[in-house]
C-alpha positions as CSV (number, residue, x, y, z in Angstrom):
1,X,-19.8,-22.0,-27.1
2,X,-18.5,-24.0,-24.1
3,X,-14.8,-23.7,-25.3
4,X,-15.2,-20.2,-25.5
5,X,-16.8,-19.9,-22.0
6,X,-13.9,-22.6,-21.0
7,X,-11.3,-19.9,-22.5
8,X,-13.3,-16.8,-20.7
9,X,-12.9,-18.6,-16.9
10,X,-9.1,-19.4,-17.8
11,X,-8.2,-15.7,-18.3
12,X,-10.3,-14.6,-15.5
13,X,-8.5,-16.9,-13.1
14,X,-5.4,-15.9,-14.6
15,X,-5.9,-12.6,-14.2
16,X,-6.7,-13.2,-10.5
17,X,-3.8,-15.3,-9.7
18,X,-1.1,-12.3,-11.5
19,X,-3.3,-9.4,-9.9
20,X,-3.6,-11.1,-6.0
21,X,0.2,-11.2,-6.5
22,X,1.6,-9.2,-3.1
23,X,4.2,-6.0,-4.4
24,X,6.3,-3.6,-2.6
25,X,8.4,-0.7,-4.1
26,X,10.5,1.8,-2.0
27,X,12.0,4.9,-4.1
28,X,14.2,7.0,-2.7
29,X,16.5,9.7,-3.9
30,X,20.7,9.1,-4.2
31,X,21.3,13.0,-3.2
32,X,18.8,13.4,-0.6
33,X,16.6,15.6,-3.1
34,X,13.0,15.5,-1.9
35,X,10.6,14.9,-4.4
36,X,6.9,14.0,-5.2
37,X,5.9,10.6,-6.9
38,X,2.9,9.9,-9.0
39,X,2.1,6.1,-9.3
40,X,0.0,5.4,-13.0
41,X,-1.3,8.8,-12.8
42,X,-2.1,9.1,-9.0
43,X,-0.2,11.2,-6.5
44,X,1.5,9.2,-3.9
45,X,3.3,11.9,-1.5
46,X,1.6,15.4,-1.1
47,X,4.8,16.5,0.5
48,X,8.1,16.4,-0.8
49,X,9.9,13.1,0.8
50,X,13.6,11.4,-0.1
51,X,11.7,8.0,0.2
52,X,9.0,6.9,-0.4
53,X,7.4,3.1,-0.2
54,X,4.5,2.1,-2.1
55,X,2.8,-1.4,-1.0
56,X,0.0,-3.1,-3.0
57,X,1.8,-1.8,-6.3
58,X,-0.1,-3.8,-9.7
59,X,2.6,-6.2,-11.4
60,X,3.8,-5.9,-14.4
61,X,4.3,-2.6,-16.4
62,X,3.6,0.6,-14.2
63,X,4.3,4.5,-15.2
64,X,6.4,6.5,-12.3
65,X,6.3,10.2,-12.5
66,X,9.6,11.9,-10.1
67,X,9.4,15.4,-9.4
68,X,12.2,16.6,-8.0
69,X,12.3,20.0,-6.1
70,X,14.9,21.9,-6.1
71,X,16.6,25.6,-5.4
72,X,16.2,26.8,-9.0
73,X,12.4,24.8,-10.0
74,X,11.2,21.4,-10.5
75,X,12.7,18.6,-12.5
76,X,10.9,15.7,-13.5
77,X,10.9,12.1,-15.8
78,X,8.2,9.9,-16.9
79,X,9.4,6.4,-17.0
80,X,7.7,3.1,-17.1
81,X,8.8,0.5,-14.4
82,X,8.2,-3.5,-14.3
83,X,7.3,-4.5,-10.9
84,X,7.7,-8.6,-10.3
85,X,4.6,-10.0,-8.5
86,X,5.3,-11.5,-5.3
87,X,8.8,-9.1,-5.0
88,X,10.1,-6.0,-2.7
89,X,12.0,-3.4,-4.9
90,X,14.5,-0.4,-4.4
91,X,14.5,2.3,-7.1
92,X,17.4,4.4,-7.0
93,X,16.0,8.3,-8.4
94,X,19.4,9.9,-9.6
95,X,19.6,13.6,-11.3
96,X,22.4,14.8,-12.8
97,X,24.3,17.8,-13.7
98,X,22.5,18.4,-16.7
99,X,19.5,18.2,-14.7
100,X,18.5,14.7,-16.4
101,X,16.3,12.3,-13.7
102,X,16.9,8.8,-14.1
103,X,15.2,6.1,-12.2
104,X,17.1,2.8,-11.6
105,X,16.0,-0.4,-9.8
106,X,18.9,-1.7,-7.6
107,X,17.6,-4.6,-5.5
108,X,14.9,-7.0,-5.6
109,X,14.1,-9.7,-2.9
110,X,10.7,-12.0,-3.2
111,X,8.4,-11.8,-0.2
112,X,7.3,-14.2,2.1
113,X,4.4,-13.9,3.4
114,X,4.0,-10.8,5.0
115,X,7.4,-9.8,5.4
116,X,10.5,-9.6,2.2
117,X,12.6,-11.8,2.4
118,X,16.5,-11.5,3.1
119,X,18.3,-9.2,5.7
120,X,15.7,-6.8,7.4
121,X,18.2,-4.2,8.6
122,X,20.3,-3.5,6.2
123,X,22.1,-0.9,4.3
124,X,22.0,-1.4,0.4
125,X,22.8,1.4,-2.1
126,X,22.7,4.2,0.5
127,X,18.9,3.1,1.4
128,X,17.9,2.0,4.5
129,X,15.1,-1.0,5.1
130,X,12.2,0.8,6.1
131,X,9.6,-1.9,6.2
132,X,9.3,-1.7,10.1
133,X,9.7,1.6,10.9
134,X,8.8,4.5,8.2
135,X,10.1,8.3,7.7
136,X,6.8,10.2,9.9
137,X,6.0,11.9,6.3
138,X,5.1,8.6,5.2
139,X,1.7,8.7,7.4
140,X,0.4,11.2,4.9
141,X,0.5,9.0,2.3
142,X,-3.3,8.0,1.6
143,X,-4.0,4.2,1.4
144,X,-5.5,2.7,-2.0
145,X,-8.6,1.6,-0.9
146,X,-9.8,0.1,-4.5
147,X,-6.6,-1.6,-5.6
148,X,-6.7,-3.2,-1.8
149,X,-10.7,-3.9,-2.3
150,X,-9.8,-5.3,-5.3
151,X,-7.1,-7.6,-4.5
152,X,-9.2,-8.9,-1.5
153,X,-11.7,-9.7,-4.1
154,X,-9.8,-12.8,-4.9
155,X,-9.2,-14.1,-1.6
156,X,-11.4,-16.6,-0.2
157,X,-11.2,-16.9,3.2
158,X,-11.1,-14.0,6.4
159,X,-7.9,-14.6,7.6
160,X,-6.4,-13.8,4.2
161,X,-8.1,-11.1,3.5
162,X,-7.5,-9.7,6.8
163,X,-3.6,-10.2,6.8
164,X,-3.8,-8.4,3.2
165,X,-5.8,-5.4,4.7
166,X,-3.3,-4.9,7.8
167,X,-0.5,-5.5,5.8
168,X,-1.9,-2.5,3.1
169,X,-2.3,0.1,6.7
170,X,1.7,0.1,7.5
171,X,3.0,3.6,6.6
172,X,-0.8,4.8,5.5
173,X,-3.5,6.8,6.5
174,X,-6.9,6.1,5.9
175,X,-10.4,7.2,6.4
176,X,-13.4,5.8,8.7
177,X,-15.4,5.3,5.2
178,X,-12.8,3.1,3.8
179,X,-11.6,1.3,7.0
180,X,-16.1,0.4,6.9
181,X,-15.5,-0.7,3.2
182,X,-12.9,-3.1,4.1
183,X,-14.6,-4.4,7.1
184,X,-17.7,-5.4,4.7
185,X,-15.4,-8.0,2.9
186,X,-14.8,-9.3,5.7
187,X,-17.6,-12.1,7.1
188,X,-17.3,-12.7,11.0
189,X,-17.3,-9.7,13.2
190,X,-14.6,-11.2,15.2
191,X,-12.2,-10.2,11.6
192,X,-13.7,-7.3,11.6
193,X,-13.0,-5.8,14.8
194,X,-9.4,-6.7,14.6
195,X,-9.2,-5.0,11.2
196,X,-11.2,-2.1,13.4
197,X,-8.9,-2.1,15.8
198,X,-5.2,-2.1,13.9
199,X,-6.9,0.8,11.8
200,X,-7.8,3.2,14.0
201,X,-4.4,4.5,15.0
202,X,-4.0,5.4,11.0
203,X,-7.7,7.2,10.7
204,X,-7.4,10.7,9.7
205,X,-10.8,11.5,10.6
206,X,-11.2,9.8,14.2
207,X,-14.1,12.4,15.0
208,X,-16.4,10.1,12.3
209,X,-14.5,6.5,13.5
210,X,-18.0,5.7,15.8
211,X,-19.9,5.0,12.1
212,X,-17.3,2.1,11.8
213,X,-19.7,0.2,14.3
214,X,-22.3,-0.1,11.6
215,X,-20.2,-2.8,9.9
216,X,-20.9,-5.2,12.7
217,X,-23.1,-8.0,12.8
218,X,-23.8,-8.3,16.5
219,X,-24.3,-4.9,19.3
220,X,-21.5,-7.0,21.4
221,X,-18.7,-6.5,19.1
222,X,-19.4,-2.8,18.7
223,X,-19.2,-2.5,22.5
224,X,-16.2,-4.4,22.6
225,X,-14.4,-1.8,20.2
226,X,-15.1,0.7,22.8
227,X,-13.6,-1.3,25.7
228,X,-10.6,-2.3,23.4
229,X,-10.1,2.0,22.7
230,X,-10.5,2.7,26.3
231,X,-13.1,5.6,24.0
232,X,-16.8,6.2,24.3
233,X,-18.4,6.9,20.8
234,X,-21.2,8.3,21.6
């Protein structure tokens, strides 16, 4: 009985140590050829983009779905891609004359801490580094609140859970009801309103952003979010 309980906590740190693994994968398209990217099932882009990056990806074995759009329909390939924990990748999205899609990685480069390592500005492949500064279609691009809720799950401590969380925001939107989920990981309201703060400019919904002031502790830190937006909730 105790090995088998022994065996049980092993896997489940484990799992937490491969699954709090940071990802990042930019895809973008050789011709220029917009498309639409589905992620394991879940729409990434509701517009048609040539790039698109995709931060708190799971490592390991993940299922892309390209749609390409072009004059005369839609192409499209399923294809399973292995993303390296702890790693920023470039897929190259190809199609051909015979209208065949192929998806290609073409660089890899670890990341440390909250920036990938190597050159920042950089031309690889016909790709840019967008890591700083984002195509504008990318702010459409919803933020997974559960895979980030879970990855925060298996941090300790609020200054790691907050870097994670403002590091998930860049080239996302998000709404006030999951900017208030976040903010409940987080213990001290003093975490919280900085999470408050580097999220508003990506809420779609800034008409509902006063409920946000629910999540804190104390009536002083609520009032400080107001000074800090120059903007009177009520």
């Amino acid at each position: 009985m105790r090995i088998a309980l022994l065996i049980s906590i092993l896997g489940m740190l484990s799992m937490g140590v491969l699954t709090a693994g940071r990802s990042e994968v930019t895809f973008y398209s050789t011709r220029g050829e917009a498309f639409v990217l589905f992620v394991n099932g879940e729409r990434v882009n509701h517009r048609p983009a040539t790039k698109i990056y995709v931060n708190n990806i799971y490592p390991g074995r993940n299922r892309v779905n390209v749609r390409i759009h072009k004059r005369r329909g839609v192409v499209e390939i399923n294809a399973p891609i292995y993303v390296d924990a702890g790693f920023a990748s470039d897929y190259a999205i190809s199609s051909g004359r015979n209208g065949r899609v192929k998806v290609n990685k073409v660089n890899s480069r670890p990341i440390y801490g909250n920036k990938p390592g190597g050159v920042r500005h950089r031309k690889s492949g016909g790709i840019q580094d967008q890591y700083r500064h984002g195509p504008k279609n990318h702010r459409l691009v919803h933020m997974n609140v559960e895979a980030l809720l879970h990855d925060m799950s298996y941090l300790h401590f609020d200054d790691e859970k907050l870097g994670l969380a403002k590091s998930a925001l860049r080239d996302r939107v998000i709404t006030t009801q999951g900017v208030i989920r976040i903010m409940d990981q987080l213990t001290f309201d003093r975490r919280k309103l900085d999470f408050a703060l580097a999220a508003f400019g990506h809420v779609v919904d800034k008409n509902q952003y006063y409920r946000v002031k629910g999540a804190f502790t104390f009536r002083f830190t609520a009032q400080e979010l107001d000074r800090k937006l120059q903007y009177n909730f009520y």
